[in-house]
N, C-alpha and C positions, 0 to 999 in steps of 0.2 A: 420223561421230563416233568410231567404233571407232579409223580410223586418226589423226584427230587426236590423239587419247588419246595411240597408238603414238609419234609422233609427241614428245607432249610428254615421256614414259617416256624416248625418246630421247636428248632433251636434257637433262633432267633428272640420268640418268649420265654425260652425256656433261661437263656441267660440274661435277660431281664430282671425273672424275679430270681435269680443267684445272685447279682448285685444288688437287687433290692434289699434279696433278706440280710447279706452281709452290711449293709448302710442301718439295721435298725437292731446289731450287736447292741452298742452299745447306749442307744435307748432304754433298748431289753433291759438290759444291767442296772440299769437305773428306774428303775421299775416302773416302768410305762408300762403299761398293762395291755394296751392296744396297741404296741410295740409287739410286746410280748407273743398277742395272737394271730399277729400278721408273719412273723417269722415263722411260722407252723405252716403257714401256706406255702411254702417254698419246697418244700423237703422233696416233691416229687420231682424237680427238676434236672435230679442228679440221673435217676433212673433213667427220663427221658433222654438225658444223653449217652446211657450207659445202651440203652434200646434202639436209640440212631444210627451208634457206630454199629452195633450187633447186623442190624438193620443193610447196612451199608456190605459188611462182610458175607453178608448173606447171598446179597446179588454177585458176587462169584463164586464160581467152585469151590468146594474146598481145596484149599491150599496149603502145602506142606509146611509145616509150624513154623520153620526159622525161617521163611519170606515172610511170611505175616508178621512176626515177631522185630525181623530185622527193619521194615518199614515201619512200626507201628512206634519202634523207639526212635526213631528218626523225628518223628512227627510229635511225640510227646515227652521223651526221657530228655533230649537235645533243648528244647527251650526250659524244662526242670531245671536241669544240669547249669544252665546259664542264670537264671531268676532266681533259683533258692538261694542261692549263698548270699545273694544282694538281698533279700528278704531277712534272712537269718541276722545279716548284719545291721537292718535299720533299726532298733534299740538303740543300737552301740551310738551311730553318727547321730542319733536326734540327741542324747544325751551331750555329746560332743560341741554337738553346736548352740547347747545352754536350753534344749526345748522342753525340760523340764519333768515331771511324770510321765509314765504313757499309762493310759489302762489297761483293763482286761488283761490283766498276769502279762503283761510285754517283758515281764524279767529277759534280761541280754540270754544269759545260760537256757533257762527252761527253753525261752523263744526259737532259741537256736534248734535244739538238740528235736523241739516238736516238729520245724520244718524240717530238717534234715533225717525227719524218718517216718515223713511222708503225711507231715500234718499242715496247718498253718494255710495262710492261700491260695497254696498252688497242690492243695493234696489232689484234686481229683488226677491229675497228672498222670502220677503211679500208681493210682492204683486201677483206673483205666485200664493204663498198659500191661497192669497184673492182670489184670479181669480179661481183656484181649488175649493175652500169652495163655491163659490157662482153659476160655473158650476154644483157643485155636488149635490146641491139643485134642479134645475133643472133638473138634468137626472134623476130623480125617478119619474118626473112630466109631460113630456112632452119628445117628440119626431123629434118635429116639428125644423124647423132653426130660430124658431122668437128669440132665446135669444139673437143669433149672430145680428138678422138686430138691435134688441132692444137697443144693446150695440153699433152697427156701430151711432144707429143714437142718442143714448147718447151723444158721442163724438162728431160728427158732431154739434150736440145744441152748446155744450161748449166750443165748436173750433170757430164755427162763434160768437158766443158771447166775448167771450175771445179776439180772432182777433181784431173789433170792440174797442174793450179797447186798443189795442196793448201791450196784454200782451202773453205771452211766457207758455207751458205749467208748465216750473216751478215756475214761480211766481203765480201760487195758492195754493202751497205748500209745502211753506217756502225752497224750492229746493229737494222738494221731486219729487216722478214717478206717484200719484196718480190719475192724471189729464188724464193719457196716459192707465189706467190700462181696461177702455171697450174696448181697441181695442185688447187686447190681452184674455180679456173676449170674444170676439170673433174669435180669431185666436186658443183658447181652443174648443171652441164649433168647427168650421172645424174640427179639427184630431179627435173628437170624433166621430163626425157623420161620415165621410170617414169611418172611424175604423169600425164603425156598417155596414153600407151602399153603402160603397165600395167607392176607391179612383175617382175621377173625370174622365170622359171619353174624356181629353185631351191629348195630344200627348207631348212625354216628350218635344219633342224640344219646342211647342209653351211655355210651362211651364220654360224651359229655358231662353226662350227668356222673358217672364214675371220678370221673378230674374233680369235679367241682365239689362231689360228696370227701373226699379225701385231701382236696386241700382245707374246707372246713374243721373236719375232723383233726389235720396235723394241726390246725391252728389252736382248735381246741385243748390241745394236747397238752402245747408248751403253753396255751394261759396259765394252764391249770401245775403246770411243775412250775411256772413263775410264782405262781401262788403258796405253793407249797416246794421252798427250793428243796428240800432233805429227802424231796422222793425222786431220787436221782435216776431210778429203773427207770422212770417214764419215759425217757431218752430214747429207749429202745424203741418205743412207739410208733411215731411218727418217720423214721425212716424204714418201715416196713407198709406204714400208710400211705406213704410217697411212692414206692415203691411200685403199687396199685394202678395209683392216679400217672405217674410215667407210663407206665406200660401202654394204659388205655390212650393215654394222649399220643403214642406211636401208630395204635390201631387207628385215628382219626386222620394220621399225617401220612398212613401207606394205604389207606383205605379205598382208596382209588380217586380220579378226579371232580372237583366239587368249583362251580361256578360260580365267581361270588358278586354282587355287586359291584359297580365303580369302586364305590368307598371303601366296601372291603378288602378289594383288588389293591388298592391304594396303600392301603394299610399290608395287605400282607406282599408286596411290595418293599414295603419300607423294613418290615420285620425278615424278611430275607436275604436283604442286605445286612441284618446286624447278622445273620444266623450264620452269614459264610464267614462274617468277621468274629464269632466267638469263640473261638479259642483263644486269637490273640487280645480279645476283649476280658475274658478271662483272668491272662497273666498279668497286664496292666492296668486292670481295673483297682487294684486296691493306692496306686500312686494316682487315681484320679480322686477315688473317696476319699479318701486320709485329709484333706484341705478342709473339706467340708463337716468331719468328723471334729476333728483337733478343733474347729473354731465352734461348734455347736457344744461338744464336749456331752454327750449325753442329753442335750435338751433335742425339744422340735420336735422329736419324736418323728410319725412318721411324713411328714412338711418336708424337715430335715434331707430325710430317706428318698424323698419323691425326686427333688432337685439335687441330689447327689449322683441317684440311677439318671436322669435326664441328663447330664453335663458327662456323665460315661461313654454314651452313645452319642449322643451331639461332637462330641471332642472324639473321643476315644476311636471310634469305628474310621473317621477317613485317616484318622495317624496309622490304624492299625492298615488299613487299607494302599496306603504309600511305604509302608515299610518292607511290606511283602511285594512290592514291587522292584525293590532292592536285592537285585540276586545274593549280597553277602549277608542279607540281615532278615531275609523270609524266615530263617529256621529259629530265630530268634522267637517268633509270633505267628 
C-alpha cells in the first residue's frame, strides 16, 4: 500500500509539470527566456512514467506477451484511438468557426498527419504501449539489465548520428516522439527490475538531489538552444537528462515507506488523487489549456503557465474523476 501511494504521489507531480511545461510552448516561442528554462525542467516526467508502469508490471510475474499487450492497449491504444482524430481535426473547426491563426505550425495537414503517427498531445499513448509490447517480450526471456543498456545505447548511436546532421529528435519523425522512445524502453525495464529486485540501495536524499541536478541541467539545456535556435542537436539532451532524474524519482517513490508530516501528508494526499486521475488528465488537458493559451497568445509567460496548470487539476481531475464512473465512457479516460 505504502508504495502504491509512492507511487501515485509520483505521478501525480509528475503530470503536473507535463502540463506545466506544455502551457509555457508557446511562451518559449516567443522568446521568453525563462519560459524557455523552465520547460527543461520537465523532461524527466515522461521517464517517470515510463518507470511507474515498468514498476507496476514488475510486481507480477512475468506474463506471456499477448495478455500484457492485449490489456495494455485496452488501457491506452482505445482512448488514442478515440482522442487523435478529434485532435487531428481541431485546426480544421477553429478555422471553421472564424478563430483565426493558430500557432506553433498548427498547419490542418502537417497537424494531422504528426498526431496520427504518434506525435502531437497525446504521443506518450503509443509509444508507452510500444515500450510495454516490447519490455513485455523480454520479461519472459531474460532477467538480465541488457535491454535497458541495449536501448540506452540505441539512443545514444542515433543521438550522436543525428547531432552530427544537426537535426533535433523530431525531425526524424515528421514531429513525432519515436526517436526518444529507447530511453523510456529503458526507464520501463528500471521499475520492473527494482519491482522484482528491490529498489536501489541509495539514500533518498542523494536520489533527490539526482531529480533536482537534472531538472536544472534539462532547463539549462533548452535556455541555451532558445538562445541559439540553429543548434538543433541540443534536443537530444535533455531527454536523456530527464531520463536520469525519472528513474531516480521512481527509486524515491518504490523506495520503501517514508512518514511525512500533517502538511506533507496533506499534500501528497492531494497529489495522489491527481496521480490516479492522470492519464485521463493527460488526454484532456490540452482542451482545458487551449482557453488560457489562445487568450494570453504568447504573453505571461510563466503567470500564464502557473493558472493554466492550476484550472487543469482544479477542473480537470473531478470531470476526469466522474467520467470513469461511467461504465460506457471509462475507456474513454
Amino acid at each position: 500500500m505504502a508504495r502504491r501511494l509512492g507511487l501515485d504521489v509520483l505521478k501525480g507531480a509528475a503530470i503536473i509539470l507535463v502540463v506545466f511545461n506544455h502551457t509555457l510552448l508557446w511562451p518559449m516561442r516567443s522568446d521568453d527566456l525563462v519560459s524557455a528554462f523552465l520547460y527543461g525542467t520537465a523532461f524527466g516526467t515522461v521517464a517517470a512514467f515510463s518507470a511507474a508502469a515498468g514498476y507496476v508490471q514488475g510486481l507480477h510475474p512475468p506474463r506471456e506477451e499477448r495478455a500484457v499487450v492485449r490489456k495494455r492497449a485496452g488501457q491506452l491504444l482505445v482512448p488514442w484511438l478515440i482522442w487523435a482524430p478529434l485532435y487531428a481535426l481541431a485546426p480544421l473547426a477553429w478555422k471553421a468557426v472564424g478563430g483565426g491563426a493558430l500557432p506553433m505550425e498548427f498547419d490542418p495537414g502537417p497537424w494531422a498527419r504528426e498526431i496520427l503517427l504518434g506525435g502531437g498531445p497525446l504521443w506518450f499513448l503509443p509509444v508507452l504501449f510500444a515500450v510495454t509490447a516490447v519490455c513485455a517480450l523480454f520479461d519472459t526471456r531474460t532477467r538480465s539489465w541488457t535491454p535497458a543498456w541495449a536501448s540506452i545505447g540505441v539512443y545514444a548511436v542515433v543521438a550522436v548520428w543525428a547531432s552530427s546532421a544537426g537535426t533535433s529528435p523530431l525531425d526524424l519523425g515528421n514531429g513525432t516522439f519515436w526517436a526518444v522512445s529507447p530511453l523510456y524502453i529503458a526507464a520501463f525495464w528500471f521499475g520492473l527490475r527494482i519491482a522484482r529486485d528491490g529498489a536501489p540501495k541509495t539514500s533518498h536524499g542523494v536520489l533527490a538531489a539526482i531529480v533536482a541536478l537534472s531538472m536544472a541541467l534539462g532547463g539549462v539545456v533548452t535556455l541555451v538552444r532558445a538562445l541559439h535556435p540553429e543548434a538543433r542537436w541540443l534536443m537530444w539532451l535533455p531527454y536523456a537528462i530527464g531520463a536520469i532524474g525519472g528513474c531516480a524519482a521512481l527509486g524515491i517513490a518504490a523506495g520503501g515507506r517514508i512518514v511525512p508530516g500533517p502538511t506533507l501528508a496533506w499534500v501528497g494526499e492531494r497529489l495522489a488523487r491527481v496521480g490516479r486521475a492522470s492519464l485521463g488528465l493527460y488526454i484532456v488537458h490540452p482542451l482545458l489549456v487551449a482557453p488560457f493559451e489562445l487568450v494570453a497568445r504568447g504573453r505571461g509567460g510563466a503567470a500564464i503557465a502557473v493558472l493554466a496548470t492550476a484550472a487543469v487539476f482544479v477542473v480537470g481531475t473531478p470531470v476526469v474523476e466522474r467520467v470513469r464512473a461511467v461504465p460506457y465512457l471509462r475507456r474513454a479516460v
